[in-house]
Backbone and ligand atoms as CSV (ligand in chain L), in Angstrom:
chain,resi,resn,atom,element,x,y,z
A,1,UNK,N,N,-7.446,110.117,12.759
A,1,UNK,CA,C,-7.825,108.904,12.023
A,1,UNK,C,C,-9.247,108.484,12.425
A,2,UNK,N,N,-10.173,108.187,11.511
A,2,UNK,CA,C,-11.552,107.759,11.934
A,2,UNK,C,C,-11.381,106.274,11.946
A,3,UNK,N,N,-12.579,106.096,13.467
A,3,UNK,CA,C,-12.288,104.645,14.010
A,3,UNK,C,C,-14.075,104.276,13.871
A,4,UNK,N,N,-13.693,103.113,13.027
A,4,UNK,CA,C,-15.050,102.252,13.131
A,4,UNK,C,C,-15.202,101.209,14.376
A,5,UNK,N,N,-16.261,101.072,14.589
A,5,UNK,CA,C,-16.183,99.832,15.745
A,5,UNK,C,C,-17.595,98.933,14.994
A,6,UNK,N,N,-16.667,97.599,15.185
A,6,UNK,CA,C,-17.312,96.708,15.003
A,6,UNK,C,C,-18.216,95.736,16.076
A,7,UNK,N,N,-19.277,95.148,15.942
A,7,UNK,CA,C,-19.965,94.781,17.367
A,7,UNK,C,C,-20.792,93.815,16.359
A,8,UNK,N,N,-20.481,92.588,16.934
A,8,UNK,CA,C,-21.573,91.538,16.754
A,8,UNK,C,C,-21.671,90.865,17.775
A,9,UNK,N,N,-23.366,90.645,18.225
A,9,UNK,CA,C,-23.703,89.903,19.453
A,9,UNK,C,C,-24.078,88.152,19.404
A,10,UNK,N,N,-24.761,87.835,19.977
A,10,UNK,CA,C,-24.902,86.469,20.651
A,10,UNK,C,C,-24.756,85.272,19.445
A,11,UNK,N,N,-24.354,84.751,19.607
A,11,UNK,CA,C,-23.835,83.155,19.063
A,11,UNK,C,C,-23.152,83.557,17.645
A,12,UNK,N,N,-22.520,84.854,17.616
A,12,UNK,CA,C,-21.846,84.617,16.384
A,12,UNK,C,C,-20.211,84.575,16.586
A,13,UNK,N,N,-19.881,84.271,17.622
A,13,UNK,CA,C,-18.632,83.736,17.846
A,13,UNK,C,C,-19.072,82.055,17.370
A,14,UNK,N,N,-20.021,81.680,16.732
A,14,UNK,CA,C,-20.222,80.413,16.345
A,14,UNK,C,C,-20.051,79.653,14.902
A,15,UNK,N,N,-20.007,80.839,14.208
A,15,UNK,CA,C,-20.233,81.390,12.714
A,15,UNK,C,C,-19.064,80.180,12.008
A,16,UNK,N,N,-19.324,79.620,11.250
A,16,UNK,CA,C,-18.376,78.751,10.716
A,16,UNK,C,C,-18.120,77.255,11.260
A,17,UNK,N,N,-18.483,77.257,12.240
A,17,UNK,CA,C,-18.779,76.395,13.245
A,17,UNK,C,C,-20.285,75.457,13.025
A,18,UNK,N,N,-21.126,75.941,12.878
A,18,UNK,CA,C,-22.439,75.418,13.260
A,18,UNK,C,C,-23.492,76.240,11.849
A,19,UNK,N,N,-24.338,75.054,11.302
A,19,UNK,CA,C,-25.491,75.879,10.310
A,19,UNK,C,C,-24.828,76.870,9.320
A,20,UNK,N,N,-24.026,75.930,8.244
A,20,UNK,CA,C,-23.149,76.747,7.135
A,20,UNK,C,C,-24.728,77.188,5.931
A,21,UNK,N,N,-25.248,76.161,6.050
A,21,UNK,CA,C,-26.120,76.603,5.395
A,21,UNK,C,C,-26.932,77.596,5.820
A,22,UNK,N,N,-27.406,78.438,6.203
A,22,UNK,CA,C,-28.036,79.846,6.571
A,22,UNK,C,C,-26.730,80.585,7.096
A,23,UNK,N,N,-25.852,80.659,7.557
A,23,UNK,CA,C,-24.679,81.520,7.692
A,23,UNK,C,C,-23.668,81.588,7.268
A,24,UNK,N,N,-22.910,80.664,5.957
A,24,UNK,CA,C,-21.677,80.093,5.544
A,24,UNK,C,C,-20.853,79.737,6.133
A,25,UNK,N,N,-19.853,79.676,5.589
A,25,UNK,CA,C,-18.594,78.361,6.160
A,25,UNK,C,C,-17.895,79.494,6.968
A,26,UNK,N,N,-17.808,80.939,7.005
A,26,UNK,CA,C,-16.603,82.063,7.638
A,26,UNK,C,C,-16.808,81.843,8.663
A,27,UNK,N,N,-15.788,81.922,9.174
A,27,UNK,CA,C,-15.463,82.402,10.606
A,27,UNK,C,C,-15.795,83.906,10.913
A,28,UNK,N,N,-15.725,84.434,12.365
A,28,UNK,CA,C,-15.742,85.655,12.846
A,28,UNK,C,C,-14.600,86.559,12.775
A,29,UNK,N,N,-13.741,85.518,12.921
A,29,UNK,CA,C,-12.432,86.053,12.828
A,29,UNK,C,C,-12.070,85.985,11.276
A,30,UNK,N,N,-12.840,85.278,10.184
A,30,UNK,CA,C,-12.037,85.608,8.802
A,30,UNK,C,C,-13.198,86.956,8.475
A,31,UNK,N,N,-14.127,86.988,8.989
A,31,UNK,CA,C,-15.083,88.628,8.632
A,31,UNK,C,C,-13.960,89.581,9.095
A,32,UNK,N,N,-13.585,89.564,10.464
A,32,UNK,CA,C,-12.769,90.671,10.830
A,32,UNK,C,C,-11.303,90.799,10.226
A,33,UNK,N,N,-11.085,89.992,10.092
A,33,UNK,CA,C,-9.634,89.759,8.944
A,33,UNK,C,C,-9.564,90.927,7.652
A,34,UNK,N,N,-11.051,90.482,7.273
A,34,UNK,CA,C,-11.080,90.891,5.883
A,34,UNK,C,C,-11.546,92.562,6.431
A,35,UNK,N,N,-11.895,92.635,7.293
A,35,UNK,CA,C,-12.395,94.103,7.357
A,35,UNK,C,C,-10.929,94.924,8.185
A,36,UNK,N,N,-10.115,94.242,8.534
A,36,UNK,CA,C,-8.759,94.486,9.159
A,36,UNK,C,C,-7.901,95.020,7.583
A,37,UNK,N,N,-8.067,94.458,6.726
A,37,UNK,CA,C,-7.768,94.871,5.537
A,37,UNK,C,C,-7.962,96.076,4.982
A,38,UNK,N,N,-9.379,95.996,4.939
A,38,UNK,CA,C,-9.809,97.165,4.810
A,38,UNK,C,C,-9.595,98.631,5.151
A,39,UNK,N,N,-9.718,98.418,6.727
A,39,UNK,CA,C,-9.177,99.431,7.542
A,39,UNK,C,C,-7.519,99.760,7.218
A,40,UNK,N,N,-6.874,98.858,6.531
A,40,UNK,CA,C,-5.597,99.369,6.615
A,40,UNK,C,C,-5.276,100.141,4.985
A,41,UNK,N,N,-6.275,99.702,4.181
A,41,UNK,CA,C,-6.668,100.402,2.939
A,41,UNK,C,C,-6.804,101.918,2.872
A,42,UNK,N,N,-8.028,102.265,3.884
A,42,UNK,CA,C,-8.351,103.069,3.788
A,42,UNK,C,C,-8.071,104.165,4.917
A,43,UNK,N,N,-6.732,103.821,5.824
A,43,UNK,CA,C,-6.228,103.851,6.792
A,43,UNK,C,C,-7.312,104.711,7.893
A,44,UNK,N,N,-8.652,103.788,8.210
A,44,UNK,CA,C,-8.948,103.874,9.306
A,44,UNK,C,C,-8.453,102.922,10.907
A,45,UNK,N,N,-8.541,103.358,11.930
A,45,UNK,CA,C,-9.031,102.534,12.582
A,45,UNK,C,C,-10.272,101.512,13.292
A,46,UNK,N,N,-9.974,100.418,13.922
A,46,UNK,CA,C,-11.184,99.235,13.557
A,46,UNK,C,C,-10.862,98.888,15.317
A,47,UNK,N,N,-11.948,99.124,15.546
A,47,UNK,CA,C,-12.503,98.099,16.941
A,47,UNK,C,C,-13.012,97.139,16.808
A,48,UNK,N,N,-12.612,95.966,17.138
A,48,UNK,CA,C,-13.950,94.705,17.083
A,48,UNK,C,C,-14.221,94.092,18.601
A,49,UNK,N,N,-15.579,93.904,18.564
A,49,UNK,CA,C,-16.340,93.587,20.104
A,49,UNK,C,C,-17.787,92.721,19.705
A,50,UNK,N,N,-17.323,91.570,20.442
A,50,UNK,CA,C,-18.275,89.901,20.359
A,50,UNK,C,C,-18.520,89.969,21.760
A,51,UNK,N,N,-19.529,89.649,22.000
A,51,UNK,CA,C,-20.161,89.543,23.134
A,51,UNK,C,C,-21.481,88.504,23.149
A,52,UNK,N,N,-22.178,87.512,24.446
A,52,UNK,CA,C,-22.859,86.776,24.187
A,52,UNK,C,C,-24.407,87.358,25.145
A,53,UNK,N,N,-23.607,88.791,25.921
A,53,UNK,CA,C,-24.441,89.333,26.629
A,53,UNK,C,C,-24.837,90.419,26.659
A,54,UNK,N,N,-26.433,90.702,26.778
A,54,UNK,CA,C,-26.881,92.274,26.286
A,54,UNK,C,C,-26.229,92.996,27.204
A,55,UNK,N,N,-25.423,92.928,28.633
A,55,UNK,CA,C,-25.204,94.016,29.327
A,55,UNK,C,C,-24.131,94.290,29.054
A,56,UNK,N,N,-22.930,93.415,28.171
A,56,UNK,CA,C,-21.967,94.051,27.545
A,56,UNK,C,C,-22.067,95.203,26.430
A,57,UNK,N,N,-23.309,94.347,25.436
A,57,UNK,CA,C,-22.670,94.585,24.127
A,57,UNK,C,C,-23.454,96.560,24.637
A,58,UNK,N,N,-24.287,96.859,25.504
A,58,UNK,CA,C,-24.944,97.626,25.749
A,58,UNK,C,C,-23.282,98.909,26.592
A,59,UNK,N,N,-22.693,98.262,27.311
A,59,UNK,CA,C,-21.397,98.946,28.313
A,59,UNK,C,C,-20.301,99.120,26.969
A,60,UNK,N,N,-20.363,98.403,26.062
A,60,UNK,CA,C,-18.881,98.669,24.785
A,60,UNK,C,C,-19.808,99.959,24.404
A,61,UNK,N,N,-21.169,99.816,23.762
A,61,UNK,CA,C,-21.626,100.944,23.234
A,61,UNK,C,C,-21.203,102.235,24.078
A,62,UNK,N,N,-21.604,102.224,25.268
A,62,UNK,CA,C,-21.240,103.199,26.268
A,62,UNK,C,C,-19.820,103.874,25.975
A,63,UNK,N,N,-18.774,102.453,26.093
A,63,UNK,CA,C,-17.386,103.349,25.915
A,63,UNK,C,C,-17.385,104.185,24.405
A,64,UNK,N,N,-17.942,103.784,23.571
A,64,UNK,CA,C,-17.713,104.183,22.416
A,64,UNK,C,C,-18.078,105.717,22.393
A,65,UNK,N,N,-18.666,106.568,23.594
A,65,UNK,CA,C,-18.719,107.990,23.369
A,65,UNK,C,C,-17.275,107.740,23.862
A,66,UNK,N,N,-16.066,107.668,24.389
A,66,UNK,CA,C,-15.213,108.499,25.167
A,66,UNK,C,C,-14.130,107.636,24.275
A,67,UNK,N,N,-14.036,106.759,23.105
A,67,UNK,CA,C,-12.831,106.125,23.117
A,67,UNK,C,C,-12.683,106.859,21.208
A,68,UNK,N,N,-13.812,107.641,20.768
A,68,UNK,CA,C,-13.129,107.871,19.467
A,68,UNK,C,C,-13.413,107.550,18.249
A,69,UNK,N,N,-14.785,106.534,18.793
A,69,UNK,CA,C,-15.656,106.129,17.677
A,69,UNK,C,C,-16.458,107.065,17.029
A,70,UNK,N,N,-16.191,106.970,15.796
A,70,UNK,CA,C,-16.902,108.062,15.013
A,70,UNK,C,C,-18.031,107.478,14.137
A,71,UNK,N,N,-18.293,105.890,14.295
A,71,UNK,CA,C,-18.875,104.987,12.976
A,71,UNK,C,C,-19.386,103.758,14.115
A,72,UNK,N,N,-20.284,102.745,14.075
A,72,UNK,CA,C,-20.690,101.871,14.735
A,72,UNK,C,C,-20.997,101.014,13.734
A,73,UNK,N,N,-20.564,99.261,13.226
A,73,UNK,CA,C,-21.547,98.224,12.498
A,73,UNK,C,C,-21.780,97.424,13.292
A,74,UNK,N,N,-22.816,97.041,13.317
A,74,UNK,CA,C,-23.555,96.283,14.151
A,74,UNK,C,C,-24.371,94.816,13.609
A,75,UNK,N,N,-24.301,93.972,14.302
A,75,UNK,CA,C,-24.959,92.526,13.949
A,75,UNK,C,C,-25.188,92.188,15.378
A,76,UNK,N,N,-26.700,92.388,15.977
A,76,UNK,CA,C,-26.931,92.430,17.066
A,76,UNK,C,C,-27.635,91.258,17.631
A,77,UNK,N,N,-27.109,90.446,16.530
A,77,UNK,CA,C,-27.858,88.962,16.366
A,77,UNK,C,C,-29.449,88.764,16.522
A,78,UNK,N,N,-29.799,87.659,17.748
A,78,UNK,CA,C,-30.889,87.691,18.041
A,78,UNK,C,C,-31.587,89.295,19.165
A,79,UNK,N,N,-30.643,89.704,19.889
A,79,UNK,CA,C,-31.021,90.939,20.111
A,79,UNK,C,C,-31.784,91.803,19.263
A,80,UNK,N,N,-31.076,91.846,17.583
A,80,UNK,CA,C,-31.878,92.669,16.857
A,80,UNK,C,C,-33.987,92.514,17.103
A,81,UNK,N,N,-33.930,91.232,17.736
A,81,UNK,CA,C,-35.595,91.396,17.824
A,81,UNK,C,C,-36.331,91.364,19.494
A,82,UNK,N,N,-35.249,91.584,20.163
A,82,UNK,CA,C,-35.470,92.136,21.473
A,82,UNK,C,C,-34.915,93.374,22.476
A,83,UNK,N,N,-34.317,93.236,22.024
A,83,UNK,CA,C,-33.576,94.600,23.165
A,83,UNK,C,C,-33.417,95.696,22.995
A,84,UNK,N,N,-34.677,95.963,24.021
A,84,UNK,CA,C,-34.872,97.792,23.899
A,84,UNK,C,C,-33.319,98.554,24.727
A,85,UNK,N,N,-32.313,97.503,25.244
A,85,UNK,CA,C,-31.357,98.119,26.288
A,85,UNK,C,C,-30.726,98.274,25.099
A,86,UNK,N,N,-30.295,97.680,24.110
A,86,UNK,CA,C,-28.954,98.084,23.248
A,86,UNK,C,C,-29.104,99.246,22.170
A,87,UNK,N,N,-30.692,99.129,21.862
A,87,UNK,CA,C,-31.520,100.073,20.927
A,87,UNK,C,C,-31.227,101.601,21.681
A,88,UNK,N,N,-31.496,101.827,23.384
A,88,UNK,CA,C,-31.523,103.158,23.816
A,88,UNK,C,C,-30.106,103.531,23.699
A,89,UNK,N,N,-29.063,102.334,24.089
A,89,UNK,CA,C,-27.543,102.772,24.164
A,89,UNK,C,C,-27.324,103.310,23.002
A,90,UNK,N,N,-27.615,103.283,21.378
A,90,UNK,CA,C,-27.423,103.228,20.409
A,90,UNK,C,C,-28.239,104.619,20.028
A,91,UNK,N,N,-29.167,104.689,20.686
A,91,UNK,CA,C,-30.265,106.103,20.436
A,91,UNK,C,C,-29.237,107.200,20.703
A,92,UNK,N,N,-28.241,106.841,22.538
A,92,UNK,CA,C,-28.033,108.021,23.418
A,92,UNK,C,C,-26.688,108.106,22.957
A,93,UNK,N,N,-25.878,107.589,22.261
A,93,UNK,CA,C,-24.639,107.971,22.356
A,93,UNK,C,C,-24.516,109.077,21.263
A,94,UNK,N,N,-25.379,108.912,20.223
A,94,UNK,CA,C,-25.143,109.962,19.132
A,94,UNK,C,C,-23.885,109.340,18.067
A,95,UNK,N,N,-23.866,108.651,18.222
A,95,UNK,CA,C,-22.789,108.089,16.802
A,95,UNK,C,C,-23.526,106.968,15.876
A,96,UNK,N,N,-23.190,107.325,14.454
A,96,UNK,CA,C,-24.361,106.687,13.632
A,96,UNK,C,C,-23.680,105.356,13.681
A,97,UNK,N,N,-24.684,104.289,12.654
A,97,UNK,CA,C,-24.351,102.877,12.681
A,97,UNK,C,C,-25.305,102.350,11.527
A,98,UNK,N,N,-24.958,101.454,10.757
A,98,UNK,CA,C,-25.478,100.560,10.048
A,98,UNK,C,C,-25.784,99.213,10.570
A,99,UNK,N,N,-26.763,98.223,10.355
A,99,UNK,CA,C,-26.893,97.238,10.992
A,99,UNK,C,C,-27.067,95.859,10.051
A,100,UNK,N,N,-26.174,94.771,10.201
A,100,UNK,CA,C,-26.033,94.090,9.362
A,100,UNK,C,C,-26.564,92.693,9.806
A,101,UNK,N,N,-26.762,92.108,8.483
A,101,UNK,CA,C,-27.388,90.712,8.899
A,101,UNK,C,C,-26.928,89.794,8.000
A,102,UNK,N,N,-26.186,88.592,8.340
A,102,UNK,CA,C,-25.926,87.914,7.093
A,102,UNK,C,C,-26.945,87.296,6.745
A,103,UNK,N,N,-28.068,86.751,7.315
A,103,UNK,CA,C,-29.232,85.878,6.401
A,103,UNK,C,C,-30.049,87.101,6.041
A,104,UNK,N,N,-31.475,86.697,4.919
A,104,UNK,CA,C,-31.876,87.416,4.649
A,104,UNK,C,C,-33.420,87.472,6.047
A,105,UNK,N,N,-33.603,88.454,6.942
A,105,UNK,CA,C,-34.452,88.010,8.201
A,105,UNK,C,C,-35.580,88.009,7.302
A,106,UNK,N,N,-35.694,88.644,6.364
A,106,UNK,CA,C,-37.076,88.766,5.867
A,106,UNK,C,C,-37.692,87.178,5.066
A,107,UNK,N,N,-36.854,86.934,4.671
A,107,UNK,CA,C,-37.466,85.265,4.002
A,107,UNK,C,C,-37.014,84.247,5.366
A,108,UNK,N,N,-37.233,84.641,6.837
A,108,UNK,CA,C,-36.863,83.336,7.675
A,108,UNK,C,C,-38.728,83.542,8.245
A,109,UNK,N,N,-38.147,82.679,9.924
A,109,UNK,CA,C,-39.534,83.504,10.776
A,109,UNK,C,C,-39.662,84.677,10.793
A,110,UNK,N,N,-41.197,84.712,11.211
A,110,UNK,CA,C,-41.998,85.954,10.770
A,110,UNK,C,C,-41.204,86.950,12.252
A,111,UNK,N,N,-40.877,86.334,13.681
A,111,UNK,CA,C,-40.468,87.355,14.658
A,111,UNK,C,C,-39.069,87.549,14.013
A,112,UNK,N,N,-38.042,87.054,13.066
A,112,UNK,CA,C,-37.416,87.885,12.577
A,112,UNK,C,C,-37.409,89.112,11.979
A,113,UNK,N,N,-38.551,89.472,11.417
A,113,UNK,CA,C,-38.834,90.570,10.271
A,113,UNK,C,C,-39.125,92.130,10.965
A,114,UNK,N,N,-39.044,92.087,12.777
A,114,UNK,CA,C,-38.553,93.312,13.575
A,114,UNK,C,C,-37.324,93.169,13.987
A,115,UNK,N,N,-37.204,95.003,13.695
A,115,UNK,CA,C,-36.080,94.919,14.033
A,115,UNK,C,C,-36.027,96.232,15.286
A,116,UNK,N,N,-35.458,96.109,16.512
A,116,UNK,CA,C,-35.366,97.338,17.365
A,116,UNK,C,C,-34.427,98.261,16.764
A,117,UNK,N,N,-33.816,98.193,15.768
A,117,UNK,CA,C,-32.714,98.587,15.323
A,117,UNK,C,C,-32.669,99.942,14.023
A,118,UNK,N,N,-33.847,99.478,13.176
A,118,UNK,CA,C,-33.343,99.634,11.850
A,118,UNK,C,C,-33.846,100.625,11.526
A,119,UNK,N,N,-35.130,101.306,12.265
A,119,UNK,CA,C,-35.916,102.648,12.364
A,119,UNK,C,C,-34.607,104.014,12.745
A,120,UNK,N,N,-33.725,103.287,13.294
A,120,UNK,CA,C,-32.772,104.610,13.744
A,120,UNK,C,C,-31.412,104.363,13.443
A,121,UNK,N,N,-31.386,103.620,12.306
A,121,UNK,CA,C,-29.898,102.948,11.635
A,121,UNK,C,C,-30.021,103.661,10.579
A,122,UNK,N,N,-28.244,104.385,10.017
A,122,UNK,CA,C,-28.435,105.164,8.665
A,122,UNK,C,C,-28.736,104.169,7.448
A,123,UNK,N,N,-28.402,102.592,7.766
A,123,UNK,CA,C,-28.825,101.892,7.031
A,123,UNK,C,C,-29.022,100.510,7.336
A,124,UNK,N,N,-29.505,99.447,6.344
A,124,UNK,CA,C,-29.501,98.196,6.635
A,124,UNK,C,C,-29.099,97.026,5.512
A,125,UNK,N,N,-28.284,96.346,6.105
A,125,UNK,CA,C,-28.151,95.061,4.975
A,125,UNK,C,C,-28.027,93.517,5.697
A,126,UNK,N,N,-28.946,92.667,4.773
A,126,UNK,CA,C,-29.216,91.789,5.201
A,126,UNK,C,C,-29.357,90.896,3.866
A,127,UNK,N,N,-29.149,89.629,4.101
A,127,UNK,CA,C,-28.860,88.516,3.224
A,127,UNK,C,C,-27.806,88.288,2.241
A,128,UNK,N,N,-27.407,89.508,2.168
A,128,UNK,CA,C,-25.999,89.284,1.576
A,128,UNK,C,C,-24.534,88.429,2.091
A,129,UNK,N,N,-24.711,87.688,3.066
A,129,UNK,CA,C,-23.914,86.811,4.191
A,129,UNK,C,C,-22.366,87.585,4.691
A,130,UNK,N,N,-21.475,87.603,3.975
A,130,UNK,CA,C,-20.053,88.064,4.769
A,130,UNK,C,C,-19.811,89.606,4.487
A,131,UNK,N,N,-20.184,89.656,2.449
A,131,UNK,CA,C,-19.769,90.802,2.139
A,131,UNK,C,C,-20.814,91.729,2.538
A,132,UNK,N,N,-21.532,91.694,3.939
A,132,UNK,CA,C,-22.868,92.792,4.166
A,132,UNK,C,C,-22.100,93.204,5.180
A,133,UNK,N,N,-20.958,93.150,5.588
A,133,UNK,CA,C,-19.596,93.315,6.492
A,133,UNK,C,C,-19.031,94.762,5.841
A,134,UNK,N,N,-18.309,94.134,4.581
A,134,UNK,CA,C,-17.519,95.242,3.705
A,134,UNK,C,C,-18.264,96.000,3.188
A,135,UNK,N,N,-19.766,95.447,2.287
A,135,UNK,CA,C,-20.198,96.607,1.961
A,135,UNK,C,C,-20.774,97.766,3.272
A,136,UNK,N,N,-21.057,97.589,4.308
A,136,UNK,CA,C,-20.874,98.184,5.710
A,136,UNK,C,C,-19.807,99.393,5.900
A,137,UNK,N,N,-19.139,98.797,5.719
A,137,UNK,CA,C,-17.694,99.287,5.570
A,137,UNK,C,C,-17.435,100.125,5.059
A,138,UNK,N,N,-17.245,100.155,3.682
A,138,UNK,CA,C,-17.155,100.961,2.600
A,138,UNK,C,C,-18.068,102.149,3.113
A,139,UNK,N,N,-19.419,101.812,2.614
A,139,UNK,CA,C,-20.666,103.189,3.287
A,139,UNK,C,C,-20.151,103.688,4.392
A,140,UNK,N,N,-19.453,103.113,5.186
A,140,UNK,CA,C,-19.093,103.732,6.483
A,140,UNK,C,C,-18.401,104.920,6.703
A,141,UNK,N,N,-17.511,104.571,5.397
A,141,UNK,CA,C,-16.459,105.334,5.095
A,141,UNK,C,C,-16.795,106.379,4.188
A,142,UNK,N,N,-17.376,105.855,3.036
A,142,UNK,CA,C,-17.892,107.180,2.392
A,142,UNK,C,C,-18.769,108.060,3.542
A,143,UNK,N,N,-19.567,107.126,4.364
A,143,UNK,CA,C,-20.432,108.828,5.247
A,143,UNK,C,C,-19.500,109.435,5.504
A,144,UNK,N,N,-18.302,108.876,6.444
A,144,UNK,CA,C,-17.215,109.670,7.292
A,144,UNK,C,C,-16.497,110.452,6.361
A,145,UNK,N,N,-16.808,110.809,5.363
A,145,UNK,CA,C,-15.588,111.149,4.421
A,145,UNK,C,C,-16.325,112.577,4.003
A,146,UNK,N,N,-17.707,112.311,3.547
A,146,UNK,CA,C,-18.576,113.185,3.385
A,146,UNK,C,C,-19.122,114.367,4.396
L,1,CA2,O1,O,-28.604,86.859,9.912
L,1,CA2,C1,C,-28.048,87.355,10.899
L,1,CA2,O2,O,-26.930,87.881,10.853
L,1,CA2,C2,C,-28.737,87.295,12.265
L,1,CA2,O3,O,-28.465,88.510,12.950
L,1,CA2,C3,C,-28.114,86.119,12.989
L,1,CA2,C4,C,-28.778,85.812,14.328
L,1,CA2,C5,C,-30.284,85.731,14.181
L,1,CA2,O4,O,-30.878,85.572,15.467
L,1,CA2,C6,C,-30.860,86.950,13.502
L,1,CA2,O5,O,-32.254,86.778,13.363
L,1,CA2,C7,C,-30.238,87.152,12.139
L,1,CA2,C8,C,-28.270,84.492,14.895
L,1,CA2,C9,C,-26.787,84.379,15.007
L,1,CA2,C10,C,-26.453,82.960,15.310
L,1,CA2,O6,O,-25.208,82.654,14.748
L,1,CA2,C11,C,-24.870,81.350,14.618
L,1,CA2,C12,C,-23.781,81.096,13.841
L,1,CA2,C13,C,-23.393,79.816,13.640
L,1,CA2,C14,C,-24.071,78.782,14.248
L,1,CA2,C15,C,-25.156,79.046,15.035
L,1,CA2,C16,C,-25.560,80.339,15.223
């Protein structure tokens, strides 16, 4: 069975909570809900991993050579515009990943508009808010399938 792992970093265990307007009203847990669905659709398996710290979200990447991950989505929050540690974990493990963003970074601040990420991501989506989750997803699945 192919296992996706899901990984979103810093303050989006906040999501629904705080600033509906630039992130909507969802929760973290109704994104993973809906992608729990999914996975049972298309009978993969689904990891999900929130973290508020780069030396985690950097050690889950790690396990992900030895636990079976064949797929990585990623929302690396504000990391996406600093951290060369999660970028190399992501270089060295050899398992691909898409990287998602629910706002659009490109119409915010201008230090949004790098990304450490997206030069070595099979893809990117951003501003589409929850469904940049599923459509994630889906592609995920068609690569793995292909
Ligand atoms: O648009 C995205 O998904 C971001 O990755 C979200 C990050 C931001 O730093 C990136 O530039 C773009 C911030 C996540 C903060 O999440 C919150 C959610 C609710 C309330 C407050 C923060």
């Amino acid at each position: 069975m192919a296992t996706i792992l899901v990984i979103n970093g810093p303050n989006l265990n906040m999501l629904g909570r705080r600033e509906p307007e630039i992130y909507g009203s969802e929760t973290l847990d109704d994104i993973i809900e809906g992608l729990i669905e999914l996975a049972d659709e298309y009978n993969v398996r689904l990891f999900d991993f929130q973290s508020n710290a780069e030396h985690e979200i950097v050690e889950r990447i790690h396990q992900a050579m030895d636990d079976g991950t064949n797929y990585i989505i990623i929302n690396p929050a504000a990391f996406t515009h600093t951290s060369v540690a999660i970028r190399d974990a992501l270089a060295t493990i050899n398992v691909p990943f898409i990287e998602v963003h629910l706002s659009n970074v490109y119409k915010r601040e201008a230090f949004r508009k790098h990304s450490y990420f997206s030069d070595i991501a099979d893809g990117v989506i951003a501003g589409l808010g929850t469904k940049g989750y599923q459509l994630a997803f889906e592609a995920a699945i068609e690569k793995l399938e292909a």
